[in-house]
C-alpha positions in Angstrom: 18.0 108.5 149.2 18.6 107.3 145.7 18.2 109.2 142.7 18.2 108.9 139.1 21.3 110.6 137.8 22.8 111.8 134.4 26.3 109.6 133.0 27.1 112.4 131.5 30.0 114.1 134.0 32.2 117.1 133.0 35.5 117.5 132.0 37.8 115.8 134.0 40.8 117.5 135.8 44.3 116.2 135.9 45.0 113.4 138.1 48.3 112.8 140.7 50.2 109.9 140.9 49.0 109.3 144.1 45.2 109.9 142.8 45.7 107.4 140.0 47.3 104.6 142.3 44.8 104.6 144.9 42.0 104.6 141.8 44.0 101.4 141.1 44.1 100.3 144.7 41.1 98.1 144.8 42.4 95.8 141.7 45.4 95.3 144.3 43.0 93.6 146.4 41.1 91.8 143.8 43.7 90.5 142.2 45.1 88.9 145.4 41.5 88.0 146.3 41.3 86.1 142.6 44.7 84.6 142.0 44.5 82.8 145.6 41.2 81.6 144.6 41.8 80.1 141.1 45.3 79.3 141.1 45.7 78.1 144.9 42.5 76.9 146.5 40.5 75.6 144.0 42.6 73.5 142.2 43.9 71.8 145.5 40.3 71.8 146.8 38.6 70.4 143.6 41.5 67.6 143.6 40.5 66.9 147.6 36.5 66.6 146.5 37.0 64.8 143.1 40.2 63.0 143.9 43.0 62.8 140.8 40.9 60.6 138.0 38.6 63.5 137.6 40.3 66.8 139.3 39.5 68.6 135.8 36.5 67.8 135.1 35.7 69.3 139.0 37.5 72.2 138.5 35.6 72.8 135.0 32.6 72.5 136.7 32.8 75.0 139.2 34.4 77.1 137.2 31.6 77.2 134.6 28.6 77.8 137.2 30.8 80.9 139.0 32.1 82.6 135.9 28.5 82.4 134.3 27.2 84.3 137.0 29.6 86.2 136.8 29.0 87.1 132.8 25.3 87.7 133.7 26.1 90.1 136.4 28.7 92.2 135.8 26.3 94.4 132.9 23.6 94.7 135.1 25.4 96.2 138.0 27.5 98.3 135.6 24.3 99.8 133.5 22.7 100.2 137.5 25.5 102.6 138.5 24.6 104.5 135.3 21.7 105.3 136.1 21.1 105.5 140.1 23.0 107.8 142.4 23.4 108.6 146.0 24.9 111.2 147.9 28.0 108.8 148.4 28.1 108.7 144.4 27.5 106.1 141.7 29.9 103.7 141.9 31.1 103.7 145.3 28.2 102.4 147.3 28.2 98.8 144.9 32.0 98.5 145.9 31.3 98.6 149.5 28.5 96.6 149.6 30.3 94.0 147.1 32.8 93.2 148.8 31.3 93.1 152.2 29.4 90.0 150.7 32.0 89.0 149.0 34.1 88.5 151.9 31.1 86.5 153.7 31.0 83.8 150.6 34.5 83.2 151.3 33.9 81.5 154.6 31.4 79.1 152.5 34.4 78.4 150.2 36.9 77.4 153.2 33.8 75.3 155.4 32.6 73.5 152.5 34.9 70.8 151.0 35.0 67.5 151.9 37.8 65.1 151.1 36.8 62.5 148.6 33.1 63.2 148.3 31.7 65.2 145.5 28.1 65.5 147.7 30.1 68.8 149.0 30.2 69.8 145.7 27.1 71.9 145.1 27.4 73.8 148.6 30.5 74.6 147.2 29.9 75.8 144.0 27.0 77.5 145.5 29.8 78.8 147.8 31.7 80.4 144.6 29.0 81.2 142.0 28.0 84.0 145.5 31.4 85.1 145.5 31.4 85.8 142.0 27.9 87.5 142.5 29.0 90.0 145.1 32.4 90.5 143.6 31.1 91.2 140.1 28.2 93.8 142.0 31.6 95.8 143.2 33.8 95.1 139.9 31.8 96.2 137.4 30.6 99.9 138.7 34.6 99.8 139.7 35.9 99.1 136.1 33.4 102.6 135.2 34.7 104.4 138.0 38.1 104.3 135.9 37.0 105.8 132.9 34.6 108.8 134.5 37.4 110.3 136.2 40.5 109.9 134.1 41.2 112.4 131.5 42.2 111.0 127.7 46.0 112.4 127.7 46.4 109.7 130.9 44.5 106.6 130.0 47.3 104.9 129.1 49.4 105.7 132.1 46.3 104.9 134.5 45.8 101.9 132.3 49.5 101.4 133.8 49.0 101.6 137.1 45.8 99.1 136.8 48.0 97.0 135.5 50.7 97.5 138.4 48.2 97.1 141.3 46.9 93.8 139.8 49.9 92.3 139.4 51.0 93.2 143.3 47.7 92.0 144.5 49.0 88.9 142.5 52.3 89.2 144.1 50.8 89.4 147.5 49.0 86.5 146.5 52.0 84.2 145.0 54.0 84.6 148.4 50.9 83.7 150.6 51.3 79.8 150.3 54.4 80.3 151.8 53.4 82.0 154.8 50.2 79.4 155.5 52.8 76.0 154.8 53.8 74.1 157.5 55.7 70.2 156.8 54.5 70.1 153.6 51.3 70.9 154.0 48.8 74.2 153.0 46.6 75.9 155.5 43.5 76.7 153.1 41.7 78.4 155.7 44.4 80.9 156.0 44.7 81.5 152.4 40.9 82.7 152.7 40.9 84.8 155.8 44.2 86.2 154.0 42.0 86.9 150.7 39.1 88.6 152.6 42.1 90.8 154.5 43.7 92.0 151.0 40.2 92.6 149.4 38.8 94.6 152.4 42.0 97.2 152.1 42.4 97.6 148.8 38.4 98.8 148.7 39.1 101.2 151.7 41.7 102.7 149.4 40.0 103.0 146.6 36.6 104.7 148.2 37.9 106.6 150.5 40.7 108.7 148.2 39.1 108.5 145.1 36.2 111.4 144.6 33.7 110.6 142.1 32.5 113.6 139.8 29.7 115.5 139.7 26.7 114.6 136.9 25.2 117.6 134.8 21.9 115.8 133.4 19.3 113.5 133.8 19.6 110.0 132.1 16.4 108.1 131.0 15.0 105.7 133.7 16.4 101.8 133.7 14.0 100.0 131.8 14.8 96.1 131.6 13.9 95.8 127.9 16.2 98.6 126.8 18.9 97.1 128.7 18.8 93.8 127.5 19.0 95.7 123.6 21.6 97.5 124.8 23.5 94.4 125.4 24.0 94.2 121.9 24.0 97.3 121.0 28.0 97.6 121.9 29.1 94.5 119.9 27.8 96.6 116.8 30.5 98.7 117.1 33.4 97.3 114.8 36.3 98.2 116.8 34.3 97.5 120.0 33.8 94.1 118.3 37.1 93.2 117.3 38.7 94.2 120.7 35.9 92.0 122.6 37.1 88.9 120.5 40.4 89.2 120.5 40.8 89.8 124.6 38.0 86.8 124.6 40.7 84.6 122.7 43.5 85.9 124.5 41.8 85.3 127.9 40.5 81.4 126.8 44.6 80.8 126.2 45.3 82.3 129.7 42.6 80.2 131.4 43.4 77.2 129.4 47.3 77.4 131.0 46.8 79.2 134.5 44.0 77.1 135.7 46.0 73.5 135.5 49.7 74.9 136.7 49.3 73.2 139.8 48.5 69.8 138.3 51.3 69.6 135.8 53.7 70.6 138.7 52.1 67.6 140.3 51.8 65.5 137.7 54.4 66.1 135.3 57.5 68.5 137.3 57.1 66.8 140.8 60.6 67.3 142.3 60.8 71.4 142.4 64.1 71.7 142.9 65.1 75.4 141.9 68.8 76.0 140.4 69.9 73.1 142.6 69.9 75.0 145.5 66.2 75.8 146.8 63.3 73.0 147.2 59.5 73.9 148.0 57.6 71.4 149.8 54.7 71.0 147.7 53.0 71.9 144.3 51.1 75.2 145.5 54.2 76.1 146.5 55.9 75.2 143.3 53.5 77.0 141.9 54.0 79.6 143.7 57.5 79.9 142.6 56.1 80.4 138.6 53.8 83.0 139.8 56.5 85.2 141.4 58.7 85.5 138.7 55.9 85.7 136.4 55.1 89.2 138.5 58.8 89.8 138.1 58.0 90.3 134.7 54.9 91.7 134.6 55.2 94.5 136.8 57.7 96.5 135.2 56.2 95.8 131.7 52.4 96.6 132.7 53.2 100.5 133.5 56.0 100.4 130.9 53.5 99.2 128.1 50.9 101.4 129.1 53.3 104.2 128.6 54.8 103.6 125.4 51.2 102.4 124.0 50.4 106.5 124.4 53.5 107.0 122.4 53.6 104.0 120.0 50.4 102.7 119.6 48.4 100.0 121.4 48.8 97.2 118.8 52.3 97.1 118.8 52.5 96.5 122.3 50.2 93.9 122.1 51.7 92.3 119.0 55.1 91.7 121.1 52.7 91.5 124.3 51.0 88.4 122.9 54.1 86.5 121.5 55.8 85.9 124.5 52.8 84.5 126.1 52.0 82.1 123.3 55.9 80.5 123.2 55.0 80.0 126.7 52.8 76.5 126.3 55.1 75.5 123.1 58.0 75.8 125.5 55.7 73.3 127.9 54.9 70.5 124.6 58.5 70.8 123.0 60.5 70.4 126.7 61.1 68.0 129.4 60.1 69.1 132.3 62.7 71.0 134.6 60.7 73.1 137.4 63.9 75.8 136.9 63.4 76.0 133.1 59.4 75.7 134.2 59.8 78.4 136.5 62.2 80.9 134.6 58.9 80.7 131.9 57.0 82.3 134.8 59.2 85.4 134.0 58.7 85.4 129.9 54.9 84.3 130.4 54.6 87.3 133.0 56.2 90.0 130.5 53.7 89.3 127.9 50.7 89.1 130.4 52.0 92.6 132.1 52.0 94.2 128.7 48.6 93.1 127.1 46.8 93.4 130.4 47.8 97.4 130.7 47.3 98.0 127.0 44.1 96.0 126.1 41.8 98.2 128.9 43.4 101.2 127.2 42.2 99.9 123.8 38.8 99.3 125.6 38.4 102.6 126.6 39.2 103.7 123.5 36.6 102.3 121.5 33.8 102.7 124.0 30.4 103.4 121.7 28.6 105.8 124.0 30.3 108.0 127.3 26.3 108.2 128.4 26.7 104.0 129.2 30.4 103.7 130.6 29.2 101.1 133.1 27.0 99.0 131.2 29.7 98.6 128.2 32.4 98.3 130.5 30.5 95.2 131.7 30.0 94.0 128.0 33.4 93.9 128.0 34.0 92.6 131.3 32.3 89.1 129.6 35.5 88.7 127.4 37.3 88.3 130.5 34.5 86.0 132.4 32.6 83.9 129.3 35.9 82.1 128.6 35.9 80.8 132.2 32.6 79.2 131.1 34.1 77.3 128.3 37.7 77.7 128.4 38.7 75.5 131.7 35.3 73.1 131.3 36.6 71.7 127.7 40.2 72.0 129.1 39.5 70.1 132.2 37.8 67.6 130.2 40.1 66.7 127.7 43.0 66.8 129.9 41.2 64.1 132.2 40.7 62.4 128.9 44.0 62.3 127.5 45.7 61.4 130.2 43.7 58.2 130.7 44.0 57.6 127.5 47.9 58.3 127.1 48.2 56.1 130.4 46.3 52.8 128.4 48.9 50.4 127.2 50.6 51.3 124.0 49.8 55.5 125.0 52.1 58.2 124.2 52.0 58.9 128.2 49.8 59.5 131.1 50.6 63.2 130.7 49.4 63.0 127.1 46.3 65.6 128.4 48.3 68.6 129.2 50.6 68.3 125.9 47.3 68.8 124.2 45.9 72.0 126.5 49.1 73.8 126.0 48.4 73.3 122.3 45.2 74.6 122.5 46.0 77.6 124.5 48.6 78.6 121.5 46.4 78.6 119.3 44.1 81.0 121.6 47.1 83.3 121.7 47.7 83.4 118.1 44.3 83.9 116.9 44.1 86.5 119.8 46.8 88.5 118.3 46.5 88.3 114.3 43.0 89.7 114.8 43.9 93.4 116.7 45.2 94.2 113.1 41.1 94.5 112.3 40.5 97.4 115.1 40.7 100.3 113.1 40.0 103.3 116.0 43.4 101.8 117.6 46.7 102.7 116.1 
């Protein structure tokens, strides 16, 4: 039976290695669960509905309707786990019961595309914006699980191993294509039944190691009206503020490159010859390729960054975090297109993305205005992460189609003319993202 129950929990013990990677385990599953989504699936399978004239635009769209629900959600269902418990704790029963629903959205995702024929389009989005539902009903009482039971002294070593866990699931997720390819050609179907697979384990992990603590008071009742205040209430805190925008900005550069990799490899790379000596068949393969060593990169520099953060400060580490992702998209403009020099800036993109990704929840737990509300203002801040989605890829996606007709017209600079100005844009996401964590002022 469900209870009200206090946020307030008391001091919390020392946590193992092993304790603070199977905390992390369930990210491993969501982040295999994510990257096959958006960088695999649903760039190919907005190309097969929309065909290649307006492939951006498509992939804007659903983008937009998913990641909005996904904005609205994720603060309810993390100020919910606040406030109701039951005798399987707070957070745990809206992980199970988010990704057992998540899982069942992803057979609406593989059943509903139709080649050539946008009428499939609003089964599918319907298809995602329920994925991104359920998921967000297990993600965000997950992101307060973190914070109730890790001491200070190791947030930013179990920032660390959030970091390390995403960026397997990722890994996982990078060498999937390869296993589901056959003469050229990408088993989609796989790819999901694989995702639901990864996401189902890395849950089990997480809820059955992981013991929630105990509560010591009683917490006012959910009342919509407060809730809705307290929505704001969070972005009135100045370093909450400043670290909000600046992973927002950071995040709208990410979006504004990951989400069209598998185009330019189409559209601009095509032959994906690697070091003269290995060929992929295909684009999701080539992308593929960039993801893997961009997890070459990142894994080693998410749990070191979180590490030296404790020692040296966060904003250093996301200073030199920030500025090899942003010479990542310059290299793309300035560059002829080479899928080994495209690939090898898999590695440098995935160094800098590592880094800022371990370092930036530290920061965010760090600045957190009131311990009594970890869920619901860890879900403020989960909409840094999911608002840019709204706007980031639709504008992106838009102007890319644009450009590129336009740079195809007789006397254009190019019918690749779109993604020379997307990269630009994304570097200018990047370096507004890091000139502004000089402002945080809790954060050294």
């Amino acid at each position: 039976m469900a209870t009200a129950a206090a946020a307030v929990i008391p001091e919390r013990p020392h946590m193992s290695t092993f304790r603070q990677a199977m905390l992390s385990l369930f990210w491993f599953g969501t982040g295999a669960h994510w990257t096959i989504i958006l960088i695999t699936t649903l760039p190919r399978q907005a190309e097969i509905m929309g065909g290649d004239a307006v492939k951006g635009q498509t992939l804007g769209t659903v983008l937009a309707f998913g990641a909005f629900v996904s904005m609205v959600v994720a603060p309810i269902f993390g100020a919910l786990s606040d406030r109701i418990v039951t005798r399987f704790g707070r957070r745990r029963p809206w992980i199970v019961l988010g990704t057992v629903m998540n899982i069942v959205g992803l057979a609406g995702l593989a059943l509903f595309p139709r080649a050539n024929d946008l009428s499939s389009l609003p089964l599918y989005i319907f298809a995602f914006m329920w994925v991104e539902f359920w998921n967000n009903v297990a993600t965000a009482p997950y992101s307060a699980l973190i914070p109730d039971v890790v001491p200070q002294d190791q947030r930013g070593s179990a920032s660390g191993w959030y970091g390390l866990m995403n960026i397997l699931g990722t890994i996982v997720a990078a060498l999937a294509p390869f296993l589901f390819t056959s003469d050229g050609v990408t088993n989609i179907t796989a790819l999901y039944i694989f995702a639901a697979g990864v996401l189902l384990f890395g849950m089990l992990g997480t809820v059955i190691f992981v013991q929630e603590p105990g509560v010591t008071k009683l917490p006012p009742p959910f009342k919509l009206g407060e809730f809705a205040r307290g929505l704001i209430s969070p972005l009135r805190d100045h370093d909450f503020r400043w670290v909000f925008l600046t992973r927002f900005l950071m995040v709208m550069g990410l979006f504004t490159v990951q989400q069209f990799l598998q185009f330019y490899m189409d559209d601009v790379v095509k032959v994906f010859d690697l070091f003269g000596r290995f060929t992929v068949e295909n684009a999701i393969q080539a992308t593929s390729v960039f993801l893997f060593l961009f997890l070459v990169g990142a894994a080693p520099s998410s749990i070191t960054a979180g590490i030296l953060s404790d020692r040296y400060g966060r904003k250093l580490m996301v200073y030199i975090s920030s500025a090899f992702q942003a010479i990542v998209p310059i290299i793309f403009i300035l560059f002829a297109p080479n899928f080994t020099i495209t690939a090898l800036l898999g590695l440098v993109f995935g160094i800098g993305y590592g880094a800022y990704q371990s370092v930036d929840w530290a920061m965010a737990s760090e600045v957190l205005p009131s311990e009594d509300d970890f869920g619901k203002d860890m879900g403020v801040w989960h909409v840094a992460m999911t608002f840019p989605q709204v706007i980031a890829v639709p504008i992106a996606g838009v102007l890319l189609d644009y450009f590129n007709r336009v740079g195809a017209e007789p006397g254009g600079v190019g019918p690749n003319f779109g993604y020379t100005v997307i990269f630009a844009m994304a570097t200018l996401y990047f370096i507004l993202g890091t000139i502004l964590v000089r402002r945080i002022r809790k954060v050294r």
